[in-house]
C-alpha positions in Angstrom: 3.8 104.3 -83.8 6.3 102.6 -82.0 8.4 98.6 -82.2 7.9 96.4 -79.2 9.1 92.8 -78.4 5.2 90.8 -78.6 4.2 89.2 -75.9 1.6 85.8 -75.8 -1.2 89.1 -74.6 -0.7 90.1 -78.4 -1.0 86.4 -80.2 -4.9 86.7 -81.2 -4.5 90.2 -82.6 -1.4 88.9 -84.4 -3.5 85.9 -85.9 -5.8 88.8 -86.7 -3.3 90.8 -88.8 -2.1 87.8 -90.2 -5.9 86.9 -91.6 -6.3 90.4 -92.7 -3.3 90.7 -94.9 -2.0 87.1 -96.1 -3.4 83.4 -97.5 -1.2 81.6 -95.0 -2.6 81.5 -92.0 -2.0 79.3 -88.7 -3.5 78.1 -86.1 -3.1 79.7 -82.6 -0.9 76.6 -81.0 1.0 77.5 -83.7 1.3 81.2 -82.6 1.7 79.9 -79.3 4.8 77.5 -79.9 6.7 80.4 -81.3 6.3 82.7 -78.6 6.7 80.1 -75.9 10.0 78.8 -77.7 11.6 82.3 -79.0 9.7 84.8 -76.9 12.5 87.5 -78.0 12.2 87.4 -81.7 8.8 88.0 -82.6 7.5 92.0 -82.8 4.6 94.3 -83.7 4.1 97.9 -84.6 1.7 99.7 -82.4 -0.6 102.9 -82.3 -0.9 105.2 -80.1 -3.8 103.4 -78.9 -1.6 100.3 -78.2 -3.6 98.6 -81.4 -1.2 96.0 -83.8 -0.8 97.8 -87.5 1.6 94.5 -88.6 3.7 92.1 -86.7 6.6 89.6 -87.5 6.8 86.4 -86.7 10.0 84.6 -85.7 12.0 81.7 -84.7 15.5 79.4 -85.1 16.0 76.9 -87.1 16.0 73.4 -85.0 19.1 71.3 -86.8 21.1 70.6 -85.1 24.5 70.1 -87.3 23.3 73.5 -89.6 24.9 77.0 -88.9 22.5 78.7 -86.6 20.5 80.8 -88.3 16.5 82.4 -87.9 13.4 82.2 -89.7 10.9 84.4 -90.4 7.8 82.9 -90.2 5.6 85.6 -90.7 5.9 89.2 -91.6 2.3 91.7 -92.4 1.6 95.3 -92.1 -2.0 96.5 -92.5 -2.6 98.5 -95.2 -3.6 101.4 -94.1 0.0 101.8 -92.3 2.0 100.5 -95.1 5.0 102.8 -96.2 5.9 103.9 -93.1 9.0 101.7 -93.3 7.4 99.8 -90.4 8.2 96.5 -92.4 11.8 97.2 -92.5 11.5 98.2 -88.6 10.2 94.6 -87.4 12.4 93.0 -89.3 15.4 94.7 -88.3 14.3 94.5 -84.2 14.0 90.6 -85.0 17.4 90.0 -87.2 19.1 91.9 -84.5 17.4 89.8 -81.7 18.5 86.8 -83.2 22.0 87.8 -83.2 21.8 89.2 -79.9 20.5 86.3 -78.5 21.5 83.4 -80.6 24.0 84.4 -82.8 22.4 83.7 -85.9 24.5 83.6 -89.0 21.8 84.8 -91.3 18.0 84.5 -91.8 15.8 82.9 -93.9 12.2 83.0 -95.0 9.8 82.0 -97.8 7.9 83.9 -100.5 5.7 83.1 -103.3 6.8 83.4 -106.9 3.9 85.5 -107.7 4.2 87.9 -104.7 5.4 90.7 -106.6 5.2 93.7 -104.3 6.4 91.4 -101.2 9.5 89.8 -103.4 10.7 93.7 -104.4 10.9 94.6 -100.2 12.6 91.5 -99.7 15.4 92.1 -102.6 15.6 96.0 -102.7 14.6 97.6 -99.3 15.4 94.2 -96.8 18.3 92.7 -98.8 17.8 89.7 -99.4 18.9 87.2 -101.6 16.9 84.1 -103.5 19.0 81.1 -102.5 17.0 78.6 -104.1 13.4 78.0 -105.4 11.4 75.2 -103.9 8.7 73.3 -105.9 4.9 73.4 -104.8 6.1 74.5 -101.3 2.3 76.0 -100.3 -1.0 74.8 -99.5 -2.3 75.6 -103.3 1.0 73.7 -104.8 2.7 77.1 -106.1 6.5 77.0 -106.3 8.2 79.4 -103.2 11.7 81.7 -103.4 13.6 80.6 -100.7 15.5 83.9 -99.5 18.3 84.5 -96.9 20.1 87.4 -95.8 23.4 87.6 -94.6 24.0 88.6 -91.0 27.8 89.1 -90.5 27.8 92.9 -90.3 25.1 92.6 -87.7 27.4 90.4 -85.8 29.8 92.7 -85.9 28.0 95.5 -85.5 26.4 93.6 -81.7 30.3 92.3 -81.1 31.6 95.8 -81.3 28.7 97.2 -79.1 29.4 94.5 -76.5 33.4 95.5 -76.3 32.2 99.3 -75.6 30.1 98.4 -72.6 32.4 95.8 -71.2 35.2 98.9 -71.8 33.0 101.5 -70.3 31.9 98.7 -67.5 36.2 98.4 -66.8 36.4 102.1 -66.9 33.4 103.0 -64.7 34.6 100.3 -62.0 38.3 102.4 -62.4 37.2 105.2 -61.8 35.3 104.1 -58.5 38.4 102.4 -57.6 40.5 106.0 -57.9 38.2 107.8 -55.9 38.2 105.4 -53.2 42.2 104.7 -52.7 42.1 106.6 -49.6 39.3 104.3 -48.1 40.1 101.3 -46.6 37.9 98.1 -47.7 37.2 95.3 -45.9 37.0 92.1 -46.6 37.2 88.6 -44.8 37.7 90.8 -41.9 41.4 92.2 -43.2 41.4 96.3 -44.5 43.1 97.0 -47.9 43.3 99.7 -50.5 42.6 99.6 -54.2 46.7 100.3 -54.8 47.6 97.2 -52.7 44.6 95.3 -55.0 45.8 96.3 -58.2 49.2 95.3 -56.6 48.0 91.5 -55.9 46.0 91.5 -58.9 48.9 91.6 -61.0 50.8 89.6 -59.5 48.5 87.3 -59.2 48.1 87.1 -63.3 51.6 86.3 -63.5 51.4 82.9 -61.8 49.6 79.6 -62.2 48.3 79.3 -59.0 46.0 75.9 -59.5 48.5 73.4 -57.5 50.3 76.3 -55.3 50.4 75.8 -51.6 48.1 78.1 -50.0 50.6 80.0 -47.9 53.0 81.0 -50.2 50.2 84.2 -51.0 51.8 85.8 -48.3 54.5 86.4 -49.0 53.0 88.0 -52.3 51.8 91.4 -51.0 50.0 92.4 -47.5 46.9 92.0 -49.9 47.8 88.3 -50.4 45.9 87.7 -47.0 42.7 88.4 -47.6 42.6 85.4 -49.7 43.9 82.7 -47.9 40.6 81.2 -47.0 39.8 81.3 -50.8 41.9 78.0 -51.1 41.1 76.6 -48.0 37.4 76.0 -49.3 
């Protein structure tokens, strides 16, 4: 049993799930519009036979002058693979996507007031919160918990992640630069070394160059050359 990202291949068996296990149901466009509009934040939970046990279905909220934050449309396991955690799974892969990609503050979704078992994952296991409670919200005029979860340690969670890679990324290109001091590199036809790089670079840092005259970078470091057609362009 594994997570994947759902592509539009997976849609009818979604709407299939989603038949299976809940009384709201959509049309296909509707499945569609999702998928075509947020194709990284909806998910389903496979077999090893590649066959959808449950799914979530998600998107962002479109105001404009709100905090950016996701929705969860739609979230059902089968029941012959529920508590296998696979609920929590999805809708970890899609809160995290929605940070990832969007930044989402938080994320949202909507559950009936009778809906027992579902209300108890959302509040216990998922963490959510009831924010407010919105009259006849479905078809059948029952009254709906509106729920959101707070995604601030999953930004910064994603914002430390991204500082390790850029680190490891400054570290990795380093490390190439040390082993290759000895080798010349050539560019716009003049050879340097890393050392006399590093050398520019730094000085270069230090001044505003946006109005300079082009040839004063020679008399910055023999590495000043190599640039001189950069402000000739």
């Amino acid at each position: 049993m594994h997570i994947r990202c759902a592509t539009t291949s997976d849609l009818m068996n979604m709407q299939h799930c989603n038949l299976l296990c809940l009384p709201e149901n959509y049309q296909m466009k509707y499945y569609f519009y999702h998928n075509l509009s947020w194709p990284q934040l909806s998910y389903v939970a496979v077999d090893e036979n590649n066959k959808i046990c449950g799914y979530v279905l998600a998107k962002m909220e479109e105001e404009p002058d709100d905090i950016p934050h996701g929705h969860i449309t739609s979230l059902a396991v089968k029941r012959s693979n529920r508590r296998l955690g696979l609920a929590k799974k999805l809708m970890d892969q899609a809160s995290r996507a929605m940070v990832e990609s969007f930044s989402a503050k938080y994320v949202s979704l909507h559950v009936r007031k009778s809906n027992r078992a579902a209300l108890a994952l959302y509040k216990h296991v998922l963490k959510f919160e009831v924010d407010d409670i919105e009259p006849k919200y479905y078809a059948d005029g029952e009254d709906a918990y509106a729920m959101r979860k707070d995604l601030s340690n999953l930004n910064k969670q994603v914002e430390e992640t991204r500082e390790k890679l850029k680190y490891l990324g400054r570290r990795s290109q380093k490390s190439g630069c040390l082993e290759d001091k000895e080798k010349p590199v050539k560019e716009n036809g003049k050879s340097h070394n890393c050392d006399e790089e590093d050398e520019f670079q730094q000085k270069i840092s230090e001044l505003n160059l946006s109005n300079a005259d082009p040839n004063i970078c020679d008399n910055l470091c023999p590495a000043g050359k190599i640039i001189s057609n950069i402000f000739e362009i």
